[in-house]
C-alpha positions, 0 to 999 in steps of 0.5 A: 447718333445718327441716321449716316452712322447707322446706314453706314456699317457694311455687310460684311462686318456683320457677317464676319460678326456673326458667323466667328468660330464659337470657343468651346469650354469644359463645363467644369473650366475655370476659364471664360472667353475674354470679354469683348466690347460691342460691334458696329451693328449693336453700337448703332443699335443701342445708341438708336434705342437709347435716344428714341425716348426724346427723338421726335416721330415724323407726323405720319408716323406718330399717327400710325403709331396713335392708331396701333396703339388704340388698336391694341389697346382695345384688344386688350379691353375686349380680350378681358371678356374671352378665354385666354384673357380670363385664364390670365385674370384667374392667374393674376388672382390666384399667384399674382403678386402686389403692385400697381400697374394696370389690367385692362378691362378689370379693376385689378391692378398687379406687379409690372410683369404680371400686369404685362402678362395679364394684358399681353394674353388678353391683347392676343386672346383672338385675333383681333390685335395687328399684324405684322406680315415680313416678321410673322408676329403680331408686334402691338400685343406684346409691344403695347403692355410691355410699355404700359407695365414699364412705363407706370412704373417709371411715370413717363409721359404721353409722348414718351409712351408713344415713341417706347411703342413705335420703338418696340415694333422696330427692334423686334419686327428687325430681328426676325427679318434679320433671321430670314422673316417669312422664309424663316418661319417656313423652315423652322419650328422656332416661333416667330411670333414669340422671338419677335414679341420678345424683343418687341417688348423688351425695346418698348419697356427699356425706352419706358425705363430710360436705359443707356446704351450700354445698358440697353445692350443688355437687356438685349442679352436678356431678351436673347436669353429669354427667347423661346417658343415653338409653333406646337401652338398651332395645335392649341384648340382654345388660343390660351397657349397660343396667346401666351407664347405671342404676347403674355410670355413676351411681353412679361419677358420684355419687362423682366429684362427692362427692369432687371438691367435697370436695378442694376445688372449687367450682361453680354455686351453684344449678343447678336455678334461673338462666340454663341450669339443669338443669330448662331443659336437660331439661325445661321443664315441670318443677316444681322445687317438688317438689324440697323437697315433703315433704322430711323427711315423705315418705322415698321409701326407703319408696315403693321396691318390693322385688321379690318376683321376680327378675325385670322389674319388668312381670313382677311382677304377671303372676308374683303373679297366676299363683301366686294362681292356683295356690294356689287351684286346684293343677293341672299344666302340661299341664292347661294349655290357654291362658294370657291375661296382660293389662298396659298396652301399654306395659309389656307391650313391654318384656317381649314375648317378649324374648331375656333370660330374667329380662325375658320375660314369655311365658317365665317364665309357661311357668316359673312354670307348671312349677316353681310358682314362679320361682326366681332360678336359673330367671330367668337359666337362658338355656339352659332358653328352649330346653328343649322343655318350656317351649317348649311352656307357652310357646306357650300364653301370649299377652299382651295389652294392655289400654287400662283396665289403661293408665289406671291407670298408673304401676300396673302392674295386670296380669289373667291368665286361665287355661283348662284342658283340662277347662274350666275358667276360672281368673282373677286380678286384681293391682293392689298387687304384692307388695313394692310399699308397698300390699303390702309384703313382711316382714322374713322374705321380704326374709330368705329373698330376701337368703339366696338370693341371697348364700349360693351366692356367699359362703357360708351363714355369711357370709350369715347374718351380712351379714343380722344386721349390716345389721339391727343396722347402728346397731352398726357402728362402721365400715362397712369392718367390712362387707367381709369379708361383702360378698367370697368367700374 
């Protein structure tokens, strides 16, 4: 398999694929549709998922990939400690069946698709895992402990992990931007975070397992069949349903299919193409082309964001602004007169004045404005959103939504206006966030923010060490080496 095999399919087969009239059968029929093979797209498709277990990353790429993976990880690590993540371990605790795949920040250990759950939820208990922008989905939270469960269970090496990951990321990010990506997710009550997971997770798990082309076909077919979630999560007020429908659900879906085709099952051989494809089912204007577009060119591990902040991803730009503001002109809170944020209407809803801490914008301003950062302990201090000091920085923030800033989306530019008590007017404008590709973060801030976030949960020593394992990972010979790092005690 190569790149000119996988370049070289046209847009109009794939679009003559996809929108093929559906047959329509009596439910009590004996009579099915003839079996059909795959068409170009899922051939390429499979063949490149097929060999991504041995094909070597381009160096900038593998150390992208060291960096998301360390990223998540470490959310996983400090997800332990919060809500979503212990609802997950009283689960685990309480119905988990036996086995020996690895919970992140606990001594416990769990069945492959437990452990994949259990990790999956504490990867996304906040809002400290990645992001990816053009698929609306945070990719290394479903991705990282699908790859960990199947990857223990079949003793793969470092090297191998790394590419099951990179790989995850590519095939999941893929079939939300095929399904029309940001615009998609605005039309939509589908989820994209969980369809994107969804085969995230599955891809990384089916590398992990050594899967062959046709058989990663169908694990397709099962993570199509899997595919669920709809954005009634933004009314969840404690991100435990929120965690579950972007990485707990997808990520144990991902394993299940994995290790369902690997014991010997069989499925639809192409289910992107054909009479009731996914695409059909979810969204008709897809553009399945953009499946394979730039596959083995363009790692989307590499257009991942990496939060600065551990906090909402519409926080970001706010927060960057806030502390640009700050180093130029120093001043305390209460020269403070009033604070304008000004984001895209629609981003700004789903941080206005919200109940959770690590996703109000209007408070961690007010945090921001006092502490001159916002640390990950002050994201999820809930308490400290009554403390008579923020409250009164709080009242002086207002958000905006601003029609030009809404153009540029899926850029989340954001302008924050500060006025003091003296007069003066401070402003700043954010358009390439910190962590995001046009501004990515170094090795040593992604360092300092894994540090943080593991060394209060396992210690400062087994911290140091995750850090200099995952950066050396071609070393590792098995990644079950990784559980003493990855667990307390």
């Amino acid at each position: 398999m190569n790149r000119r095999r996988v370049l070289g399919l046209t847009a109009t087969t794939a679009m003559g694929l996809v929108l093929a009239p559906a047959r329509i059968f009596a439910q009590d029929s004996d009579t099915a549709p003839a079996a059909t093979g795959p068409g170009p797209i899922m051939t390429a498709l499979s063949a490149y998922m097929s060999a991504a277990a041995t094909r070597p990353l381009p160096a900038d790429v593998t150390e992208q990939a060291k960096y998301h993976l360390l990223d998540t990880l470490a959310s996983m690590i400090s997800g332990s400690e919060l809500l979503a993540g212990q609802q997950a371990l009283r689960y685990i605790g309480a119905n988990g069946g036996k086995g020996d795949a690895t919970i992140a920040g606990t001594i416990m250990t769990a069945s492959p698709t437990d452990a994949a759950l259990a990790n999956g939820m504490m990867a996304h208990a906040d809002e400290t895992d990645d992001s990816h922008n053009a698929s609306r989905s945070h990719p290394g939270a479903a991705t990282v402990p699908a790859a960990l469960a199947a990857g223990e269970t079949f003793g793969i090496d470092g090297a191998r992990f790394l590419r099951a990951v990179t790989l995850g990321y590519d095939i999941g990010t893929r079939v939300v931007m095929s399904m029309g990506g940001a615009a998609f997710s605005y039309e939509s009550s589908h989820a994209t975070h969980s369809i994107a997971g969804n085969f995230c997770a599955a891809a990384a798990a089916t590398c992990a397992a050594g899967l062959d082309e046709r058989q990663m076909r169908w694990a397709l077919d099962y993570a199509a069949q899997q595919a669920s979630g709809i954005v009634a999560w933004r009314r969840d007020t404690d991100h435990v349903e929120k965690a579950f429908v972007f990485a707990g659900m997808t990520a144990r879906n991902g394993v299940t299919s994995a290790l369902l085709v690997k014991s010997g099952w069989n499925g639809v051989d192409d289910i992107f193409s054909g009479a009731d494809n996914f695409f059909q089912a979810y969204a008709p204007k897809s553009k399945p082309e953009q499946l394979i577009e730039k596959l083995g060119e363009r790692y989307e591990i590499a257009r991942t964001d990496i939060k600065k902040w551990t906090v909402g991803s519409p926080i970001q730009a706010p927060l960057d602004a806030v502390a640009a503001i700050i180093a130029k002109r120093p001043f305390e809170a209460d020269q403070v007169k009033r604070v304008v944020v000004r984001v895209a209407p629609s981003v700004g809803a789903v941080v206005d004045n919200r109940d959770m801490p690590d996703i109000s914008l209007q408070h961690l301003v007010a945090v921001m404005l006092l502490d001159k950062t916002v640390s990950f302990h002050a994201a999820h201090d809930k308490p400290r959103m009554q403390d008579a000091a923020v409250l009164r920085q709080r009242a002086k923030v207002s958000l905006v939504g601003d029609e030009e800033l809404a153009k540029l989306l899926p850029l989340r530019a954001a302008i924050v206006e500060v006025d003091l008590t003296d007069g003066t007017k401070l402003s700043e404008r954010v358009s390439a966030v910190r962590g995001t590709p046009r501004n990515p973060m170094t090795r040593a801030e992604v360092t300092e923010k894994v540090r943080d976030l593991t060394a209060p949960v396992v210690g400062r020593e087994k911290a140091e060490r995750l850090i200099e394992t995952v950066y050396a990972i071609e070393a590792v010979t098995d990644i079950r080496q990784l559980r003493p790092l990855l667990q307390r005690g």
